[in-house]
C-alpha positions, 0 to 999 in steps of 0.5 A, a space after each residue: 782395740 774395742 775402745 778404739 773401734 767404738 770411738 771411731 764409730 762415735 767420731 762417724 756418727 757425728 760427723 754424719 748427724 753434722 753433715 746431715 744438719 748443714 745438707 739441711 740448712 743449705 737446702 733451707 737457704 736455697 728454699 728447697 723445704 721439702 728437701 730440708 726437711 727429709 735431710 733433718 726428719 734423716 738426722 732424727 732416724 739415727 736418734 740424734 736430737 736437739 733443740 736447734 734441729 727441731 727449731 729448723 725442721 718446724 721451720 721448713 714444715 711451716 714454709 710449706 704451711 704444714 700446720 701440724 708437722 710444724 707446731 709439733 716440732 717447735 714443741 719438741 724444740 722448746 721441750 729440750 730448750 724451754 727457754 728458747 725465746 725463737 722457738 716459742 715466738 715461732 710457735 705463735 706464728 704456726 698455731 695461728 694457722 691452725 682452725 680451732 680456737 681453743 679457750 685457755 681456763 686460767 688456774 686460780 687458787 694456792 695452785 696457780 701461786 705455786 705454779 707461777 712460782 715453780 715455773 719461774 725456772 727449768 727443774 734443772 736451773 732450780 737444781 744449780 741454783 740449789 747447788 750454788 746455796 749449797 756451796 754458799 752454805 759451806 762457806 758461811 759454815 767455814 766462815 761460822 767455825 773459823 771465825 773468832 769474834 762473837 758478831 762474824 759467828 752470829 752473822 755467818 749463823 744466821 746466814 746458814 739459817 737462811 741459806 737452809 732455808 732458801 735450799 729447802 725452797 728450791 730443792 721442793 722446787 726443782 721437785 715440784 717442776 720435774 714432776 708436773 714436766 713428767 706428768 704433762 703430756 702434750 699432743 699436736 692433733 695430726 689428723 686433718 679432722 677428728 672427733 674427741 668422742 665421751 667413750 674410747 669407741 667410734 659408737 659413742 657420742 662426738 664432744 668436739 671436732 679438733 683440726 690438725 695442729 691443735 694441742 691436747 694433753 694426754 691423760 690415759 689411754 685404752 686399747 687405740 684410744 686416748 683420753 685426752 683434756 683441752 686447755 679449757 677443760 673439755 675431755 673426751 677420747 680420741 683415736 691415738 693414730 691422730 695425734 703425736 705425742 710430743 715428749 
């Protein structure tokens, strides 16, 4: 009965995310943004999430030039889909609105090799691609035992080297990746203007003045500030009420 009962609810609960997410894109169709972005923001209140939502609430805040709102969802989209091609094109659009002009330092070195490498993929495409040189390995170890000429063992052996070999790779990939998607944290700056201060007080002394929809990654944090680090290199403390973290 339990069982029954929880499906049901489940069943409900859907149905109303659903139905919620087509209230939303009619009232996008018929430029109602205001309205469609309260149906998606209601979605998101019951703890339902996904890359096409996210998509469409920056959307609306976008047609209602709300920067900040925005770019943070866009972010949030491409979080859960990095591979969303619409959602990053989306995404320039918005933070070309945006006030600050925020150099990007490009990383040199064996760093920015392995991370050119790791980032070819999702951690979790670097996984399938490990389980598929997995299977391929048991294959060639089948082919290997069963085989019964001199040439096809020496083959599927050195196959198997191979196969060990690339696993070793992507597997130390997938790692690599999960880990640097872990310990990024980005943040979309709220506040219409703020400062990023040298300490986690309003005393201190100002480095710079951020505008709303500018992306800062999160370091630490004290008390009610954060330390946070721009894209080229500058670090200082701002207030956590000013920004939203976006993962």
């Amino acid at each position: 009965m339990k069982n029954i009962l929880y499906i049901l609810l489940l069943t409900t609960q859907v149905f109303f995310a659903q139905s919620g997410f087509e209230k939303g894109n009619e009232l996008y169709k018929n430029g109602k943004y205001e309205q469609a972005a309260e149906a998606y923001e209601n979605i998101l209140k019951d703890n339902k999430q996904s890359a096409e939502l996210y998509f469409n609430l920056g959307n609306s805040y976008y047609k209602l030039n709300k920067v900040a709102p925005s770019i943070y969802n866009y972010e949030k989209a491409l979080v859960l889909n990095p591979n969303d091609s619409e959602s990053a094109n989306n995404l320039k659009f918005a933070q070309k609105r945006t006030i600050d002009e925020i150099k990007v330092v490009p990383k040199v070195g064996f760093g920015k090799l392995l991370r050119d490498f790791t980032g070819i993929y999702h951690y979790n495409t670097w996984g399938w691609i490990s389980v598929l040189l997995a299977t391929s390995f048991l294959l060639f170890f089948i082919g290997y035992y069963f085989s019964e000429s001199t040439v096809s063992k020496r083959i599927f052996f050195l196959g198997m080297f191979v196969l060990v070999f690339l696993i070793l790779i992507s597997v130390s990939s997938g790692i690599f990746e999960k880990s640097h998607f872990d310990n990024e944290k980005p943040a979309i700056v709220f506040a219409e203007m703020t400062d990023v201060r040298a300490e986690p007080q309003r005393a201190s002394a100002a480095v710079i003045v951020l505008h709303e929809g500018t992306k800062v990654y999160v370091q630490e944090k004290v008390d009610n500030w954060k330390k946070v680090q721009l894209t080229d290199g500058t670090e200082g403390w701002i207030e956590s009420s000013a920004i939203h973290e976006v993962k």
